[in-house]
C-alpha positions as CSV (number, residue, x, y, z in Angstrom):
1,X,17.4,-85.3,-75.3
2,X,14.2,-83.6,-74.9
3,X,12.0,-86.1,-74.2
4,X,11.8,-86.3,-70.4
5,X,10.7,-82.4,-70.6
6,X,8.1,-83.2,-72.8
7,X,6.6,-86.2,-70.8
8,X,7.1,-84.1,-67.5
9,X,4.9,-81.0,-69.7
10,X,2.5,-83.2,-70.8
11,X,2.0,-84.6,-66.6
12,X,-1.4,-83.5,-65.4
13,X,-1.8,-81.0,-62.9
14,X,-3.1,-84.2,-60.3
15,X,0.2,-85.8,-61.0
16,X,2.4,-82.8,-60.3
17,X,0.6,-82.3,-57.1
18,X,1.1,-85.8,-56.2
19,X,5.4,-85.7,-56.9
20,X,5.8,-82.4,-55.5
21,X,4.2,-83.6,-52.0
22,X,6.9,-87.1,-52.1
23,X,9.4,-85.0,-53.3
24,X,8.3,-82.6,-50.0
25,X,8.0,-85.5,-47.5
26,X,11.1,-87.1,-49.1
27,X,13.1,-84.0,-48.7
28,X,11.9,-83.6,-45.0
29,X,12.8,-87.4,-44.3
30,X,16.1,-87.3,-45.5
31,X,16.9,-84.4,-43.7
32,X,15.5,-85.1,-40.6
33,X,16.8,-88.9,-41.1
34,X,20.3,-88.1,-41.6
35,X,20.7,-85.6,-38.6
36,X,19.1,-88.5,-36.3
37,X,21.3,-90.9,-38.0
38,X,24.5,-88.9,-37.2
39,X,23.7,-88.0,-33.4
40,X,22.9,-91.8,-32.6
41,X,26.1,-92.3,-34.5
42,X,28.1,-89.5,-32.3
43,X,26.5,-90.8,-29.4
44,X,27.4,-94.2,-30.2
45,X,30.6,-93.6,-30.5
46,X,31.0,-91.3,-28.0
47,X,30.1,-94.1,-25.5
48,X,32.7,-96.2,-26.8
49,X,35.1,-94.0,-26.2
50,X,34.5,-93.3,-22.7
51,X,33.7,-96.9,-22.3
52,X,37.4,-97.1,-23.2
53,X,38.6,-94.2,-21.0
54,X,37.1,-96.5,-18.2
55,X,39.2,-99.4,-19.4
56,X,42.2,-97.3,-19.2
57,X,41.5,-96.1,-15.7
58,X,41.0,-99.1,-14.3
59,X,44.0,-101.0,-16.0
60,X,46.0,-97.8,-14.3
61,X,44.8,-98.6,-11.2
62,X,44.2,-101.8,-10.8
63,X,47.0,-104.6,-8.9
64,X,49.4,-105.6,-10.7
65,X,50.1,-109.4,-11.3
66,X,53.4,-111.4,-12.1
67,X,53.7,-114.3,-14.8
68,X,55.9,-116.8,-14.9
69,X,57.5,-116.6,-18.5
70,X,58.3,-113.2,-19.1
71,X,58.7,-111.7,-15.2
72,X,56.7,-108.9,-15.9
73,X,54.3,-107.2,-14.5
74,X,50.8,-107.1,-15.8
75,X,47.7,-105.6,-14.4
76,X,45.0,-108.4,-13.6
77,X,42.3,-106.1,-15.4
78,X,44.4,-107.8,-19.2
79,X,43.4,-110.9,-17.7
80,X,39.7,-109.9,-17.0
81,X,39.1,-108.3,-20.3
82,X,37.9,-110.6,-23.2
83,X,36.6,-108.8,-25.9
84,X,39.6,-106.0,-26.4
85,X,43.0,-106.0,-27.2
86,X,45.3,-104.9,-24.6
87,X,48.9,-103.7,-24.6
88,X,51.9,-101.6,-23.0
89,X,54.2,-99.8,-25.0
90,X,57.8,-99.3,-23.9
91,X,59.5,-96.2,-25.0
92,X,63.0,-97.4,-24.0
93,X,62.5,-100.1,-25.7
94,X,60.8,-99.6,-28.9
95,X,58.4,-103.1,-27.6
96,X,54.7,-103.5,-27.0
97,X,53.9,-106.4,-24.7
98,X,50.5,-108.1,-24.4
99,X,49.2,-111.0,-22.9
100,X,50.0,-114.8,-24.6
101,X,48.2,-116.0,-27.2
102,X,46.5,-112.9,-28.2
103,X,47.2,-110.3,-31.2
104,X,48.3,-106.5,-30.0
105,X,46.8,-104.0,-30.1
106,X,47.0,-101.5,-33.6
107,X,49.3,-98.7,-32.7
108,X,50.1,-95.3,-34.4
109,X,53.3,-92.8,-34.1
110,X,50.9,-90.8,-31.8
111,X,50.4,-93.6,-29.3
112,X,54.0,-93.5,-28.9
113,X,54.2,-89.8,-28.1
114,X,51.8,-90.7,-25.4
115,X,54.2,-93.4,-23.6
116,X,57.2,-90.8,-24.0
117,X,55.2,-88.2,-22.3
118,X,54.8,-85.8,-25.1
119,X,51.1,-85.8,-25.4
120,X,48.3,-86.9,-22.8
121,X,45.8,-90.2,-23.8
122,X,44.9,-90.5,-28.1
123,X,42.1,-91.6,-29.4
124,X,41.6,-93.4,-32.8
125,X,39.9,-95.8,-35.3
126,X,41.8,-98.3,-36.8
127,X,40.1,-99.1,-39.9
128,X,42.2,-102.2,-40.9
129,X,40.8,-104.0,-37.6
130,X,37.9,-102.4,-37.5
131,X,38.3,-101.4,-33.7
132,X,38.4,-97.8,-31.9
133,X,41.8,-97.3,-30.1
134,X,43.0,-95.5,-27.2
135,X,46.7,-94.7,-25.8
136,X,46.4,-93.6,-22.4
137,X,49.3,-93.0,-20.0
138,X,50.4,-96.1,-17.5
139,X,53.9,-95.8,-16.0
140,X,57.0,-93.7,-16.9
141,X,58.1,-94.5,-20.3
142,X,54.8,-96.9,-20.8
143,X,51.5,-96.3,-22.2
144,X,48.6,-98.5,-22.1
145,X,46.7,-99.6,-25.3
146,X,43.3,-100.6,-25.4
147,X,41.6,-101.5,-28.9
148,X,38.1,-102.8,-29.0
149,X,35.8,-103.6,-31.5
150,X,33.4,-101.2,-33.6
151,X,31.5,-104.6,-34.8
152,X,28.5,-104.2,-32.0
153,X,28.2,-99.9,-32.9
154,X,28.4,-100.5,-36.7
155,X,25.4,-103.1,-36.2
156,X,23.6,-101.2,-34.2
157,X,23.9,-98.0,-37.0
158,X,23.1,-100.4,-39.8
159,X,20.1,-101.4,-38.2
160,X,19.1,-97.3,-37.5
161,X,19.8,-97.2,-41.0
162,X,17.2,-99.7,-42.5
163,X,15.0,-98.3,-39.6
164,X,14.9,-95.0,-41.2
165,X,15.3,-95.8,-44.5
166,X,11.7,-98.0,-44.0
167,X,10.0,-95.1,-42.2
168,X,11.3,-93.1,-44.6
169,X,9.9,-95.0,-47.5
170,X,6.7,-95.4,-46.2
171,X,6.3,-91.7,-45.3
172,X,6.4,-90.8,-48.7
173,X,4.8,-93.2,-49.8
174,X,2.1,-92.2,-47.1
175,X,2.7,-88.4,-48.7
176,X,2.3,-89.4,-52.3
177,X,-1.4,-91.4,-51.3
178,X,-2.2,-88.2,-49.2
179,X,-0.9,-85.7,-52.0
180,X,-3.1,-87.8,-54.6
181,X,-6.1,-87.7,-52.4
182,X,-5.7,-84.0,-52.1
183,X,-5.0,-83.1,-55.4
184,X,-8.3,-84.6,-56.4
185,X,-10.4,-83.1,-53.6
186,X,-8.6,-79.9,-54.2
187,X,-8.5,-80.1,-58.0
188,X,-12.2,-81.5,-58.0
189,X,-13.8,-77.5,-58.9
190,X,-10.9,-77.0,-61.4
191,X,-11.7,-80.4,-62.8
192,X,-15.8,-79.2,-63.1
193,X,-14.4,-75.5,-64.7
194,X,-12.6,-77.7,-67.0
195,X,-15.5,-80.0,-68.0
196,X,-17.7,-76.6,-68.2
197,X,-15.0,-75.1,-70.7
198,X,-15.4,-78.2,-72.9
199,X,-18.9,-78.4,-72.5
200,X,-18.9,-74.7,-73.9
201,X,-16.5,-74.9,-76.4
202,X,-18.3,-78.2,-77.8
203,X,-21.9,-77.7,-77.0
204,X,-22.5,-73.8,-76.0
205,X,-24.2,-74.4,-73.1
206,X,-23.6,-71.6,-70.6
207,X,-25.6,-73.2,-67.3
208,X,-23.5,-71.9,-64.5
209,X,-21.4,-74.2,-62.6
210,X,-22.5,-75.8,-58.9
211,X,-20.7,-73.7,-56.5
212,X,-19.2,-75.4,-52.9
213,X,-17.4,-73.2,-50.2
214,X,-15.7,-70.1,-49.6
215,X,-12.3,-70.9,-51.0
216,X,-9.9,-69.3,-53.2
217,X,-11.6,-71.7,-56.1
218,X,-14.4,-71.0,-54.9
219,X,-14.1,-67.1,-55.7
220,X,-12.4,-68.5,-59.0
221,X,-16.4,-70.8,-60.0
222,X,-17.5,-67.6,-58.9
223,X,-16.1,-65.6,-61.0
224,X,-16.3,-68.1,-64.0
225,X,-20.0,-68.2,-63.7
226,X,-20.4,-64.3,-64.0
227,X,-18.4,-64.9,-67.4
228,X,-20.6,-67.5,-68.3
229,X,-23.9,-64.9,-67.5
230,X,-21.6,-62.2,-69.4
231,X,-21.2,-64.2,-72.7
232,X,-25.1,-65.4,-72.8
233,X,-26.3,-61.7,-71.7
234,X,-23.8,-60.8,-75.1
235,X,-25.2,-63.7,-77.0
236,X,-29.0,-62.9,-76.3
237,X,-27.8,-59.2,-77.0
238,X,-26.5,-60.4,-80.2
239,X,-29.7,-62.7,-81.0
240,X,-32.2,-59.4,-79.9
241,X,-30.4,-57.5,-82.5
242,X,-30.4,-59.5,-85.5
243,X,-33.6,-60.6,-84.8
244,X,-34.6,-57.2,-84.2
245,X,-32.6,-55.9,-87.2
246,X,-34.1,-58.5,-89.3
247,X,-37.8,-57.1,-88.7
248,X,-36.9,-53.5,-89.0
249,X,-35.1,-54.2,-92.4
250,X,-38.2,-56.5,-93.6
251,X,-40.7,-53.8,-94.4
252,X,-38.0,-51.0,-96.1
253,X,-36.6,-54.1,-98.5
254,X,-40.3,-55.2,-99.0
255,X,-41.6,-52.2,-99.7
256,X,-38.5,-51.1,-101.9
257,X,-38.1,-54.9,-103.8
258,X,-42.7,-54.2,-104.2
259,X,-41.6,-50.4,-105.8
260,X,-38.5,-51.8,-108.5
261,X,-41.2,-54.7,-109.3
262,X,-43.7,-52.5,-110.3
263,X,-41.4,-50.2,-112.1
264,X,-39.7,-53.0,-114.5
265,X,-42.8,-54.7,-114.8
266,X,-43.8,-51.6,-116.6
267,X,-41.4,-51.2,-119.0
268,X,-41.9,-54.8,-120.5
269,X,-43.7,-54.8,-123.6
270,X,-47.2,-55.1,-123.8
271,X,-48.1,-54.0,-119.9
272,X,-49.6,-51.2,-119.0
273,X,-48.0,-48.3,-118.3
274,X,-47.3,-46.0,-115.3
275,X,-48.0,-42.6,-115.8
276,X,-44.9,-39.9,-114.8
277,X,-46.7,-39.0,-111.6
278,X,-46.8,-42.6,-110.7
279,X,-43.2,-42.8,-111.6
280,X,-42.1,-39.9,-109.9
281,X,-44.2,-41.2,-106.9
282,X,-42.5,-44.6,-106.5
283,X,-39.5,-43.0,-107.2
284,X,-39.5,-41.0,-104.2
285,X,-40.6,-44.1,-102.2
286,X,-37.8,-45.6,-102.8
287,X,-35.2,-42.9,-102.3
288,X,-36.9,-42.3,-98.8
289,X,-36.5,-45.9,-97.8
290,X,-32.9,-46.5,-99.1
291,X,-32.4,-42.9,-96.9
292,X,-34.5,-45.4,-94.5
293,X,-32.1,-48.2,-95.1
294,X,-28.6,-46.1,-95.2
295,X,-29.8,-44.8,-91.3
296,X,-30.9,-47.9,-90.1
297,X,-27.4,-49.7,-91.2
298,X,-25.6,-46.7,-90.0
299,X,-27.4,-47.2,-86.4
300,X,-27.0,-50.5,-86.6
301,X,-23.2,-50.3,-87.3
302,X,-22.6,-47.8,-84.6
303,X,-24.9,-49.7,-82.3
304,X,-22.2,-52.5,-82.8
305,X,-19.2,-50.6,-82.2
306,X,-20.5,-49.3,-78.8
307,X,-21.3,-52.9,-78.3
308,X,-17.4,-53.7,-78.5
309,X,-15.2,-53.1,-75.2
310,X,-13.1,-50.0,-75.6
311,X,-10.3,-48.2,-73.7
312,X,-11.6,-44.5,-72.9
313,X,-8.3,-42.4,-72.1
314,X,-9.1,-39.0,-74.3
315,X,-9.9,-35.7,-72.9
316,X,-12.8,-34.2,-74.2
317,X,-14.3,-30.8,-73.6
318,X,-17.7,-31.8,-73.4
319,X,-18.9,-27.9,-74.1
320,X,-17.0,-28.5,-77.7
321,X,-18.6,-31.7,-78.2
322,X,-22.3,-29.9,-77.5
323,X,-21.3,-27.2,-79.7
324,X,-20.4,-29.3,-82.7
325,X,-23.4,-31.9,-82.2
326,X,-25.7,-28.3,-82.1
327,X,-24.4,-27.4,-85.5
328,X,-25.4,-30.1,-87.0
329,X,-29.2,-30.4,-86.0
330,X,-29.4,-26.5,-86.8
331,X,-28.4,-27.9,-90.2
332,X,-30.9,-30.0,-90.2
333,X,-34.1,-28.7,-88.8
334,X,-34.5,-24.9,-89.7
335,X,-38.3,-24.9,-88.8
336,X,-37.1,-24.9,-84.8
337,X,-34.8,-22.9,-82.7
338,X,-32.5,-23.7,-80.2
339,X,-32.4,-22.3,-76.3
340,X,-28.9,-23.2,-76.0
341,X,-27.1,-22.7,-72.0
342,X,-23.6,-24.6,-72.0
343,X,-21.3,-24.5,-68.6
344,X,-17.8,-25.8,-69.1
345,X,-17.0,-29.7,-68.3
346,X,-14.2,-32.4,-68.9
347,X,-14.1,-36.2,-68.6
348,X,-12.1,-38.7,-70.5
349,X,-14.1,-40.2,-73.1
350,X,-14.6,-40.7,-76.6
351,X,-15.7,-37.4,-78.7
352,X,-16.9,-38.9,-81.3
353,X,-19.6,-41.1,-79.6
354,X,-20.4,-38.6,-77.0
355,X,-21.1,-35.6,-80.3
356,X,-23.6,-38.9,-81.9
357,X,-25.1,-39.6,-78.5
358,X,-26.1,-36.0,-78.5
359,X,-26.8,-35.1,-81.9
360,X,-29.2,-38.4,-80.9
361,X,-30.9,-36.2,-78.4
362,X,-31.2,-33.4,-80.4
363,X,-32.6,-35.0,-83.3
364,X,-35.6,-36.9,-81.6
365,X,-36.6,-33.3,-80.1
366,X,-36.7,-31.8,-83.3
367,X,-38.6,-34.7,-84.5
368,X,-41.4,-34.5,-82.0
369,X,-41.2,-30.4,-82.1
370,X,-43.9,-28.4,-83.4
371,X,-43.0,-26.4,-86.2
372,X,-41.6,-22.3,-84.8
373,X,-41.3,-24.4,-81.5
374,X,-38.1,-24.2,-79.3
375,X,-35.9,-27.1,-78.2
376,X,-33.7,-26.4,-75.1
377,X,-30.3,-27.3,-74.9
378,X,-28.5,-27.4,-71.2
379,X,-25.0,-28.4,-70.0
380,X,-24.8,-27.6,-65.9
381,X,-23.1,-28.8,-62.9
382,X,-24.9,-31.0,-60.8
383,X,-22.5,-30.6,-57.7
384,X,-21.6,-34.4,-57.3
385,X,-18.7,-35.0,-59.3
386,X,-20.5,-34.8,-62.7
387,X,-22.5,-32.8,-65.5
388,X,-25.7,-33.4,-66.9
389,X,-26.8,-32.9,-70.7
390,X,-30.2,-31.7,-70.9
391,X,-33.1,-32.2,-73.8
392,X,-36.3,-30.8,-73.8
393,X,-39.1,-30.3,-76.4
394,X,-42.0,-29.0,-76.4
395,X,-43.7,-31.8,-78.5
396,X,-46.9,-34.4,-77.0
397,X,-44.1,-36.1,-74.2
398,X,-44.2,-39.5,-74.0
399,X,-46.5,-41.5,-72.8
400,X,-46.2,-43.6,-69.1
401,X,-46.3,-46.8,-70.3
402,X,-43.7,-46.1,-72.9
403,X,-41.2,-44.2,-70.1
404,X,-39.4,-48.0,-68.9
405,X,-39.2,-48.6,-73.1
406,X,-37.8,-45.4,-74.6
407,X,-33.7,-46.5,-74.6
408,X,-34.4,-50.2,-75.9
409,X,-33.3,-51.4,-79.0
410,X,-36.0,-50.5,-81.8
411,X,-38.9,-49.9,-79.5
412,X,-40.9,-47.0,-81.3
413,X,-44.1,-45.5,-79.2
414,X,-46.9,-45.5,-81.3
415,X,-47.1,-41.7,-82.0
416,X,-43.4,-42.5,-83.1
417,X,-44.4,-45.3,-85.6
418,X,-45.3,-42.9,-89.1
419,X,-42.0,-40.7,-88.0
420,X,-39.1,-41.3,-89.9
421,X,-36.1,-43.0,-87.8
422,X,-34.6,-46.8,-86.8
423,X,-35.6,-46.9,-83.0
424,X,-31.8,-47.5,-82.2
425,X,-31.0,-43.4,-81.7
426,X,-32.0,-43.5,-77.7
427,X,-30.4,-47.3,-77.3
428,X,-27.2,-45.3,-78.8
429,X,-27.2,-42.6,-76.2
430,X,-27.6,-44.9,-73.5
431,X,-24.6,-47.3,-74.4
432,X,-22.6,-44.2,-74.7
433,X,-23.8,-43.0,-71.3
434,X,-23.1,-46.1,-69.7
435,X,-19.4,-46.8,-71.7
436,X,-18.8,-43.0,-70.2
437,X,-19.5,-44.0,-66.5
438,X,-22.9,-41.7,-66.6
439,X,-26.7,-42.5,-67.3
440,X,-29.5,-41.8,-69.7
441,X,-32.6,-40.9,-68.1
442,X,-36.1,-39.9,-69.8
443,X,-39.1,-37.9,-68.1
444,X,-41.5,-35.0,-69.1
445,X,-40.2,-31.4,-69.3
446,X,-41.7,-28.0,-67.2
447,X,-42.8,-26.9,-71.4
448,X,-44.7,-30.3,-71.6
449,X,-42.6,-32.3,-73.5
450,X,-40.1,-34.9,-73.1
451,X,-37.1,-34.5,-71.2
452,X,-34.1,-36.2,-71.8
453,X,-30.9,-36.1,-69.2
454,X,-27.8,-37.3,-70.0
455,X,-25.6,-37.5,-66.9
456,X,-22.0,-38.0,-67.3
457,X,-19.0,-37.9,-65.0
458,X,-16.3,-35.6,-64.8
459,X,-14.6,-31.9,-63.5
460,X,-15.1,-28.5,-64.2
């Protein structure tokens, strides 16, 4: 019972294009073929009947002639007329008369009326006969009755018929070759996005696809293509990172896997032993690089999560957000101080990501800070519809040819190099920046160090 649904679900997209234009076309034809069928059929018959009128008019008026057998008068037009049925009904008597050796004419109750005066001239079909009847008034007491065929008007509407009914057949069929062409013209870029789908799904190729005019598919190639350059800009994202994770993770598991070999190798019998110092010494080597490692997976973690799209609908105080990221660097670094200036701001955000993105900040300044050195912290108005965080240090700066560098993924200057850190702190702050609407910027500070500006949007 379900069947045709299936088969008409599983019909391509070419194929319903192609029925919907003959069921279009067919609808149109029929419509327009069966209102020109019934006005040539009104007017047909509409001709017959006045052609009948006529008839009557002149059999009125025309001279009347005598025969022989029955003494009555006839008019000469019944003798005239060979391809109708003529005849005169008597309402005294109840009789039709009509000429010899002819059939009379059909008649009705109504045509009976007309000979007694009742009603003027009637007009009918006699479908027995097949002939169109009229009753018109003759004499007192008579009527005349005039029957002719319908045989030449129902040939005539046959033949309109098989007419319209060819034309009408060969217009769809006309529409279904012009919706087929159409649909593959028309369907031609859907057919390519199609082919490009498969080609990604099976082969991962994302080479954009040909694009041809200014249509709506078109726009929809268009915008296909920039989701192909979106998914390879994610996937060479994706490769930088592992790659790049791979290489920063190399030299902490090396160095660690060098430390634990040389540590069990001296506890086996008969090898030489490590004095305590030597122990203690390795031993802090590898807590500093599993500290090493535990950051660098942590950055790496977040890194990913600011990677993924996310819906940023929370308001956050942003003065709050300062506040608690500053608590946490004074924890940390309590050979600096902090020249802290904080105006109040809102935007709708993510707290949690904007508090790392600044404790970020705040961390590489006390990194690069001198020790009894001051960092300064600033949160100010800007005057165009957003805030800036700002980050300075009196440390060496950075260097001009590592300015374009400082917010990419791992990229350490090389004063940076024999500091602790993962290189992902600054690539943290920017994806937070940018996820927020805003921008991270780098440059050299008035006390000579660097200068970090983290520019988010907002209100007061």
């Amino acid at each position: 019972m379900f069947e045709p649904q299936g088969r008409l679900q599983r019909a391509s997209l070419r194929a319903r294009v192609t029925w919907l234009a003959a069921f279009c076309v067919a609808g149109a034809v029929a419509l327009v073929s069966f209102g020109a069928y019934m006005i040539v059929r009104k007017s047909v018959y509409d001709a017959l009947d006045e052609n009948l009128r006529s008839r009557a008019a002149t059999v009125a008026t025309s001279v009347k002639v005598t025969t022989p057998d029955d003494l009555l008068n006839y008019p000469s037009a019944f003798l005239a007329a060979g391809d109708v049925k003529m005849g005169v009904l008597q309402a005294n008597t109840g009789k039709i008369l009509y000429p010899k050796l002819s059939e009379p004419p059909p008649t009705v109750e109504e045509a009976w009326e007309v000979a007694q005066g009742e009603r003027g001239e009637y007009i009918w079909t006699d479908h027995r006969t097949e002939t169109r009847v009229i009753a018109a008034p003759y004499q007192p007491g008579q009527a005349v009755v005039i029957a002719q065929s319908m045989a030449p008007q129902r040939t005539t509407l046959a033949k309109l018929s098989v007419v319209l009914l060819l034309i009408g057949g060969a217009g769809v069929l006309l529409a279904a070759i012009a919706g087929t062409a159409v649909a593959r013209t028309g369907l031609r870029p859907v057919q390519r996005l199609t082919e490009a789908t498969e080609r990604v799904a099976n082969t991962g190729d994302l080479t954009p696809i040909p694009v041809s005019g200014d249509d709506e598919l078109a726009r929809l190639t268009h915008s296909f293509n920039a989701m192909l350059g979106a998914v390879a800009e994610s996937q060479e994202r994706q490769r930088r990172l592992v790659a790049d994770a791979g290489h920063e993770l190399r030299t902490p598991l090396t160095s660690m896997r060098t430390n634990l070999e040389l540590l069990l190798a001296s506890e086996r019998p008969n090898s030489p032993t490590l004095s305590e110092e030597d122990k203690a010494e390795i031993q802090s080597d590898v807590r500093g690089q599993l500290d090493e490692l535990t950051t660098l997976i942590g950055d790496l973690v977040e890194l990913a999560r600011e990677d993924a799209p996310q819906v940023i609908h929370e308001p956050v105080d942003l003065v709050e957000v300062v506040e608690r990221s500053l608590d946490r660097a004074r924890r940390r670094a309590s050979n600096v101080t902090f020249d802290v200036q904080l105006q109040p701001w809102t935007l709708l955000g993510d707290s949690s990501a904007l508090e790392r993105a600044v404790l970020n900040l705040l961390d590489n300044a006390v990194k690069f800070s001198p020790s009894g050195s001051a960092v300064r912290l600033t949160l100010r108005q800007v005057g165009d519809g957003s805030a800036v965080v700002e980050v300075a240090d009196a440390g060496p700066g950075i260097a001009d040819a590592d300015l374009p560098h400082v917010f990419e993924r791992f990229y350490r200057s090389s004063e940076a190099r024999t500091l602790p850190g993962s290189g992902l702190g600054l690539a943290i702050v920017k994806q937070v920046a940018q996820r927020h609407g805003g921008t991270a910027t780098a440059g050299r500070a008035p006390e000579g160090g660097a200068l970090f500006t983290l520019r988010l949007p907002g209100r007061p």
